[in-house]
Each structure stands twice: as structure tokens, then as C-alpha cells.
C-alpha positions as CSV (number, residue, x, y, z in Angstrom):
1,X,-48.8,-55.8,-21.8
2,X,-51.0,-59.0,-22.1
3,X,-48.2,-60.8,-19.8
4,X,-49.0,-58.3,-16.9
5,X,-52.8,-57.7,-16.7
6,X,-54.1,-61.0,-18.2
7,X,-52.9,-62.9,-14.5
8,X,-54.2,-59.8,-13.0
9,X,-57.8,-60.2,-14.9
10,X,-58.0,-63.8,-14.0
11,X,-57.6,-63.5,-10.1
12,X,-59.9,-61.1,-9.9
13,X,-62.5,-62.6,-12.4
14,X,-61.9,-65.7,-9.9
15,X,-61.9,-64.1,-6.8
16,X,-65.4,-62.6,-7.6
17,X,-67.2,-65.6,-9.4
18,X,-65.9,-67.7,-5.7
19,X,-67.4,-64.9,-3.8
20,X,-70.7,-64.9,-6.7
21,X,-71.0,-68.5,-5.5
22,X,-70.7,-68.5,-2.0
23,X,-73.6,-65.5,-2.1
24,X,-75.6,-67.8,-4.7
25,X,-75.3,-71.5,-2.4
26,X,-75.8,-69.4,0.6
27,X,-78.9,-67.9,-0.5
28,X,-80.7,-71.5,-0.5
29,X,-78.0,-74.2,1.3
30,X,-80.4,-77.0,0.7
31,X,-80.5,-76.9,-2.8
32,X,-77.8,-74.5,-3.8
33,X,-74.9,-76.5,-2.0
34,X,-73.0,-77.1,-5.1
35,X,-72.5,-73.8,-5.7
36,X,-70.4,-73.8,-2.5
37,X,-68.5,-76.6,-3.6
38,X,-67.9,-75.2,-7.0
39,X,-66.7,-71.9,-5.0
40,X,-64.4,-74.3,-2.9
41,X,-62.8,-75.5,-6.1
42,X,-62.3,-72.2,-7.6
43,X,-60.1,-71.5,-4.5
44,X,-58.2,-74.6,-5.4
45,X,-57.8,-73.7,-8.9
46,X,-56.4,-69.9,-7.9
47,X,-54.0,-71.3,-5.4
48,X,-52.7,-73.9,-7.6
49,X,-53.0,-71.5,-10.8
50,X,-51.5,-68.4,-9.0
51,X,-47.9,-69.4,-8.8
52,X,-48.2,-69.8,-12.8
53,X,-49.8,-66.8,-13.7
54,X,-47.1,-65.1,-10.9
55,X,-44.7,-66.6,-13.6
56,X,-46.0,-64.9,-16.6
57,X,-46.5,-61.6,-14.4
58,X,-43.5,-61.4,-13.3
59,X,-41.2,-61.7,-16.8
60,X,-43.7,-58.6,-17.6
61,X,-43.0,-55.9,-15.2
62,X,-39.9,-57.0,-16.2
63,X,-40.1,-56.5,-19.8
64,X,-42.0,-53.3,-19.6
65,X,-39.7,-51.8,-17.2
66,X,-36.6,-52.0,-19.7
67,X,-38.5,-51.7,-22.6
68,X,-39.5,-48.3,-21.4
69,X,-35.7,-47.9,-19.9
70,X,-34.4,-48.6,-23.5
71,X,-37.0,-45.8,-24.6
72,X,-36.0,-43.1,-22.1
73,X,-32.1,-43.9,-23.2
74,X,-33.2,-43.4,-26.6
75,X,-34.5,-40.1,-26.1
76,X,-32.2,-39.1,-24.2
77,X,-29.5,-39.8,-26.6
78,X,-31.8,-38.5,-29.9
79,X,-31.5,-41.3,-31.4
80,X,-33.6,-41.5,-34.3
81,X,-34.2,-45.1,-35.9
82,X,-33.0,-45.5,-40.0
83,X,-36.2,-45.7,-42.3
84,X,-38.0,-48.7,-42.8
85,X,-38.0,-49.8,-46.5
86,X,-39.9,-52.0,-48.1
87,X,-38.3,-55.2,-49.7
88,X,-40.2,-57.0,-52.4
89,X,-40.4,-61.2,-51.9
90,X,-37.2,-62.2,-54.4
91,X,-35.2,-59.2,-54.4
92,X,-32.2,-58.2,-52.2
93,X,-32.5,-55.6,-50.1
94,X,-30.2,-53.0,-51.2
């Protein structure tokens, strides 16, 4: 789950703190310019950190889309996993 909504958090966190800036360095240009130029780089970051965070958010969907395939198969079939038992550090299972 944190592979598909942690790029999505990030884009969006950046996208509004670029647009946060741009409001705060055009509210005062003379002495809020670096605000714009911090915005600018923000941009820079997103479109050099977006093709990464596409490649986290992509093996996601993935994942969760035949995780929850296997889990509809599995319910489908009634298959019921064995019980889990415990094993103690030393002994072999039996």
C-alpha cells in the first residue's frame, strides 16, 4: 500500500508547497523573490523525481492488483489456509 500512495503524497505535497511559494514571493517580489526561485526548484525536483516515484507506483498497482486476484481465487475455491503453529527457537517443527 505504501508503494502506491506514498509517490502519490509527495506530488501533491510538492505541487502545493510550489504553488504555497509562488503565492508567498508574489505577495512582496522585492523581498520575497527567493521564494519564487525555491518554487522554480521544486518543479525541477518533481520532474526529475517523478519518473522515480512513477517506478515505485507502478510495481504497486501491480502488486495489489494480483494480490487481491490471488484473494478472490482463494475464495472462490474455499480454500482455507493450514493453522499457524508456533515453533520454539531449537526445536524442529513437527
Amino acid at each position: 500500500m505504501a508503494l502506491v500512495w506514498t509517490p502519490v503524497a509527495l506530488m501533491v505535497a510538492a505541487g502545493l508547497l510550489s504553488v504555497a511559494l509562488l503565492a508567498y514571493a508574489d505577495s512582496n517580489p522585492t523581498s520575497n523573490s527567493g521564494a519564487g526561485y525555491l518554487a522554480l526548484f521544486v518543479w525541477g525536483a518533481m520532474l526529475v523525481g517523478g519518473p522515480v516515484l512513477l517506478g515505485a507506483f507502478v510495481p504497486g498497482c501491480i502488486m495489489l492488483s494480483r494480490s487481491g486476484q490471488a484473494r478472490a481465487v482463494r475464495r472462490a475455491a474455499g480454500y482455507q489456509p493450514p493453522p499457524v503453529t508456533s515453533v520454539r527457537p531449537g526445536s524442529r517443527p513437527p
